[in-house]
N, C-alpha and C positions, 0 to 999 in steps of 0.2 A: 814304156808308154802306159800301163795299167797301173802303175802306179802313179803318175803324175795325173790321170783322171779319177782316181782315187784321193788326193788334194783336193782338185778342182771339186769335187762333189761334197766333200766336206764342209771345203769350205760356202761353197752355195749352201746349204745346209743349215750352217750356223748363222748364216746372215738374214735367211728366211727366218730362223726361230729367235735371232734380233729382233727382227721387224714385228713379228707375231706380237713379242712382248714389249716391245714401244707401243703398238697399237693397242694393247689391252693394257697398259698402262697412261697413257693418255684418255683413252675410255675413261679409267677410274678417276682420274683426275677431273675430266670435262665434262662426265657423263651428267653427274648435277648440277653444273652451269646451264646444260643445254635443256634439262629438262626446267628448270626454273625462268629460261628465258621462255619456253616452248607455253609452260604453263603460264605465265603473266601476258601473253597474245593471245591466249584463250579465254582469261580470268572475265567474266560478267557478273551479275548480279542471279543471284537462284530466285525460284517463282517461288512466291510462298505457299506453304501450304493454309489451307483453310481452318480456321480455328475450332468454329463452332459458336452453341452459346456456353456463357460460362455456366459452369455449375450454381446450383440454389445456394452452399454453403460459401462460394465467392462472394455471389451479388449479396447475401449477407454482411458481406465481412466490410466490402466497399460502402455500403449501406450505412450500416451505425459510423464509419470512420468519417464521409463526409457529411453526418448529422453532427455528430457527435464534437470532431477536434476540432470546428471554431470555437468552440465552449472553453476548450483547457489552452491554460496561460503557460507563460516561461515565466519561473520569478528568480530573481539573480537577489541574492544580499549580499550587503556589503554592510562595512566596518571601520570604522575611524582608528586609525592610529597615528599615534606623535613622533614628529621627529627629534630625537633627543638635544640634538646641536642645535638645530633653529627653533625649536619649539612647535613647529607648525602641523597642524594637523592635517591629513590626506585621508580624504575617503576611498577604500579602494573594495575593488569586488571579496566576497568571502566567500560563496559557494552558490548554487543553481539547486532546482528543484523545480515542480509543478503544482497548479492548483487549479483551480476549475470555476466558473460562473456560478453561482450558487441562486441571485436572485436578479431584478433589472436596474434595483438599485446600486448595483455594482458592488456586492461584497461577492466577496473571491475566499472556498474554503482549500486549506492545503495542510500539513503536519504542521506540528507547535516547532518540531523540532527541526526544521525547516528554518526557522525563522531564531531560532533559540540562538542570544550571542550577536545579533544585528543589530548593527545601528542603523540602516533603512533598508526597505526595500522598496524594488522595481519591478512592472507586470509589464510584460511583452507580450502582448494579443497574437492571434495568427495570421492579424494583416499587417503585424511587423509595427502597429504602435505602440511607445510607449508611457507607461504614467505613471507616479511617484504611489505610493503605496500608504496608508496607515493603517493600522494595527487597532482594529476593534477589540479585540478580546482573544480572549484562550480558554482551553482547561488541559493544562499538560497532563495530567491524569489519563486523557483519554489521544492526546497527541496530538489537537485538535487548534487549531486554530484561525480568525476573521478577520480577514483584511479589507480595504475598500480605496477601491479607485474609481474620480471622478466621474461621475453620470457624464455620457458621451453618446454622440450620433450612431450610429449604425453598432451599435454596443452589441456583442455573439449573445443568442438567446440562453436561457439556463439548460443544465440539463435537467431529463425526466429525470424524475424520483421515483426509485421502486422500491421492492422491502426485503431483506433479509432472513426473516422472521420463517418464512414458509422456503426459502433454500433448501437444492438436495445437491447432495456427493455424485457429481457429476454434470452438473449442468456447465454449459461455456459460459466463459467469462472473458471481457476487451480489457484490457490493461491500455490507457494512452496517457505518452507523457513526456518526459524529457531525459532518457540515460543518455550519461555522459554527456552533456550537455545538446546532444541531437533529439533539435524539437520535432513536435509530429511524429512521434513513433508508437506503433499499434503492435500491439502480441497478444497473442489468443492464446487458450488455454481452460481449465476446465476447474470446477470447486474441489478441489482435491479433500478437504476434511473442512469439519463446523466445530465452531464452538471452542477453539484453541484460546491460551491466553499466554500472552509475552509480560515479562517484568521490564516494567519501565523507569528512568534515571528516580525515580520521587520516591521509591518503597515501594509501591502499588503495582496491582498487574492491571493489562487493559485485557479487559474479559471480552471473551463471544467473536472472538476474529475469526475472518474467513480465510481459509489455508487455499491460494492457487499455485500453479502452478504455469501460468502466463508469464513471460519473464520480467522480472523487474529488478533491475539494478540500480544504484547511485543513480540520482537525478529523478528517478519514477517517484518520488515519495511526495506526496500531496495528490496524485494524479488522481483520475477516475478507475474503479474498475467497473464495467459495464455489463448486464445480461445480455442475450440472446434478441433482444426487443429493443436495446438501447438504453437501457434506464441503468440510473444510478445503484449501484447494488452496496459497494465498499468505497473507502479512501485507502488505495495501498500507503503502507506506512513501515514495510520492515522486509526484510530477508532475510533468511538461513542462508550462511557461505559462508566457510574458511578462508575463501580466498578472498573474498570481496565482491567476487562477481556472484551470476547469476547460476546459481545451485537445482533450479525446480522448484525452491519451494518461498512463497512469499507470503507476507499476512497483508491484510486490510482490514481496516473498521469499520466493522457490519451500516449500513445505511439507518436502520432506526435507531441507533445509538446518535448517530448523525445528527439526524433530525428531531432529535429531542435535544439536544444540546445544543445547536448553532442556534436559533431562534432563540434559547436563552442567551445566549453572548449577544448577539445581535441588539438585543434589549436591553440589559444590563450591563454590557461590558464584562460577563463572569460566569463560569457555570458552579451554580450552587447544588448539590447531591439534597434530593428530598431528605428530610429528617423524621425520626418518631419523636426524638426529644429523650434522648438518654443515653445514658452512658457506658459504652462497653471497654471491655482489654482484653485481649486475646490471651494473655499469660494466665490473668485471673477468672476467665474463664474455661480454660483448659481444669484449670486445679478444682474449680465447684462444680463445672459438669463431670466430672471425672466421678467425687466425689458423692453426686446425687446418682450416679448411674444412667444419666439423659443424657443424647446431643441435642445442642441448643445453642443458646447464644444469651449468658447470665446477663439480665439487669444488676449492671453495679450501681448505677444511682439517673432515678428519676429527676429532670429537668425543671425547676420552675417555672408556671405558667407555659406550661409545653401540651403538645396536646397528649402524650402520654399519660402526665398530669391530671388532664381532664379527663382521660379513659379509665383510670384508676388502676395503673399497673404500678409495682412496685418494686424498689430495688429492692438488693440481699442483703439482708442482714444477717452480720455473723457477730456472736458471745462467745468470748472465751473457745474461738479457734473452729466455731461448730455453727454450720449454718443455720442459721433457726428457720426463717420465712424468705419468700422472693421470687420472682417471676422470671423463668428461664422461655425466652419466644423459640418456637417449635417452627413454627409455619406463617409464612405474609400470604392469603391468599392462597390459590394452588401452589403455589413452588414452598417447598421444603426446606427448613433451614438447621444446618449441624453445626456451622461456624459463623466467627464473625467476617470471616470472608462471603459465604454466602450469603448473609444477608445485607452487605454493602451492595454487593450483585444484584442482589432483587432489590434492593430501593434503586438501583441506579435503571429499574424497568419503566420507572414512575416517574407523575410532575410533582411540584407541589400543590396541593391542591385537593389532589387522587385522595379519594378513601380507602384502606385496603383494610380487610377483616385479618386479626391476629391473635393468630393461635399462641398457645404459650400453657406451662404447666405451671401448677400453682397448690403446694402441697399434696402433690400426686396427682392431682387432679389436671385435666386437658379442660381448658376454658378459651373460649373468642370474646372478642371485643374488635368494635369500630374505631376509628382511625382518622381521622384527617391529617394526611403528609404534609408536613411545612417546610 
């Protein structure tokens, strides 16, 4: 008998610690159905919490963005090409970019190199109209280029115009414009360095750019960059990246470069560089400054009927391998000149018109003379 209740207990036993483990197996299995059904019968909506007001440097940022982005355009170019079997030409898109309101007569400024390689372009406003585009002028020199679309009803105002000139390392700056082809887009960011200069497709560099660090990629270039106030400060126009994207570090051209130059295009259809009226080379001047023991910038040969001409400055003359006489220019005004890069730089400060007093040596001698830039 004590052994067949010894069975019996066992076996109750085992069947209890079945059951145990179907129940906590079942558990594991249904335990998250039951809470997901438990939780979706309770599921409402949360209070919110209170926000507050925003910060001063928000309602800033909101600030210049809806002053500011009816002013910047979408511009799309496009490009003809032929189809070889039928002959037939199709216009088709070439790339995207930005540019911006510049006056109320409807010129629109954005990069040269934006547009560089178009057969037309197209301006998409930020009420989603559009209108065919022509091409006032350029000066690829500075990347610069004036387009103009139809005087129109409810036309977006220009933007302010501010100066570059008095910039510090450090102030904020609005980048708005079109990356990747997503229009309306604002990035802030700060003047990381002044005064940089990038080599651009023609031989020449574009001097006096503002280095930010706002991000700008593909599509940013013609855009605005904006101060703290709203106003026009640069034309982003360039990035640093290996990869293509956005790195930290982008240029634009400073605003008074701007604005000495579009209002000549605007006029003329062209930007012309003030002139003294003479003749430099950088190889042959290396060799005569070198030679005299000055930096400068050698007079190789005075201009006819120029106004250097009339100032009485004179080129070099060299005998038998030896420079005899000649006016090497020292200085335009305060700014200092050692090359002929530098004193491209300082005429490109000026209109035609400007006077500027120039310094220059002349048989050891430091002499000025007056000027009218033509």
């Amino acid at each position: 008998m004590e052994k067949e209740f010894d069975g019996v207990s066992l076996l109750r036993s085992i069947r209890i610690l079945l059951l145990i483990l179907i129940t906590l197996l079942a558990l594991f299995v249904f335990l998250p159905i039951i809470e997901n059904i438990w939780a979706s019968m309770h599921s409402e909506p949360r209070s919110v919490t209170a926000r507050g007001e925003l910060s001063p440097t928000e309602k800033t940022n909101i600030e210049i963005f809806q002053q500011s982005s009816p002013s910047v355009v979408y511009i799309t170019t496009l490009e003809d090409t032929l189809n070889l079997w039928t002959r037939d030409i199709t216009r088709i898109p070439r790339g995207t970019g930005s540019g911006f309101i510049w006056d109320r007569q409807g010129h629109i400024i954005t990069n040269y190199h934006v547009l560089q390689g178009a057969s037309a372009v197209r301006i998409r406003l930020s009420d989603q109209r559009t209108f065919n585009a022509t091409l006032i002028g350029a000066s690829p020199e500075h990347d610069l280029a004036v387009l103009r679309i139809p005087m129109t009803t409810n036309m977006p105002k220009p933007l302010s115009i501010g100066t570059s000139h008095d910039l510090q390392v450090g102030q904020i700056t609005y980048a708005i414009g079109n990356p990747f082809g997503l229009d309306q887009t604002l990035t802030t960011g700060v003047v990381s360095a002044l005064n940089r200069s990038l080599r651009n497709n023609y031989g020449s560099s574009i001097e006096d750019l503002i280095q930010t660090d706002a991000a700008i990629n593909p599509g940013n270039s013609g855009g605005p960059l904006l101060d703290s106030a709203g106003r026009l400060i640069g034309i982003n126009t360039a990035m640093f990246s290996l990869s293509g994207t956005y790195a930290g570090i982008g240029f634009a051209v400073p605003v008074d470069t701007v604005n000495r130059i579009v209002p000549q295009i605007i006029q003329e259809g062209h930007y012309q560089r003030p002139k003294l009226g003479i003749t430099i080379n950088e190889s042959l001047n290396k060799e005569i400054t070198k030679e005299l023991g000055i930096s400068g910038v050698a007079v190789i040969e005075v201009q006819p009927n120029s106004a250097a001409e009339r100032s009485g400055l004179n080129g070099v003359i060299i005998k038998n391998n030896t420079i005899v006489s000649g006016d090497v220019i020292v200085g335009i005004d305060q700014h200092k000149v050692e090359n002929t890069k530098m004193l491209l730089s300082t005429l490109e400060k000026y209109h035609i018109g400007d006077t500027v007093e120039v310094k220059f040596v002349r048989n050891d001698q430091v002499r000025e003379v007056s000027l009218t830039l033509e």
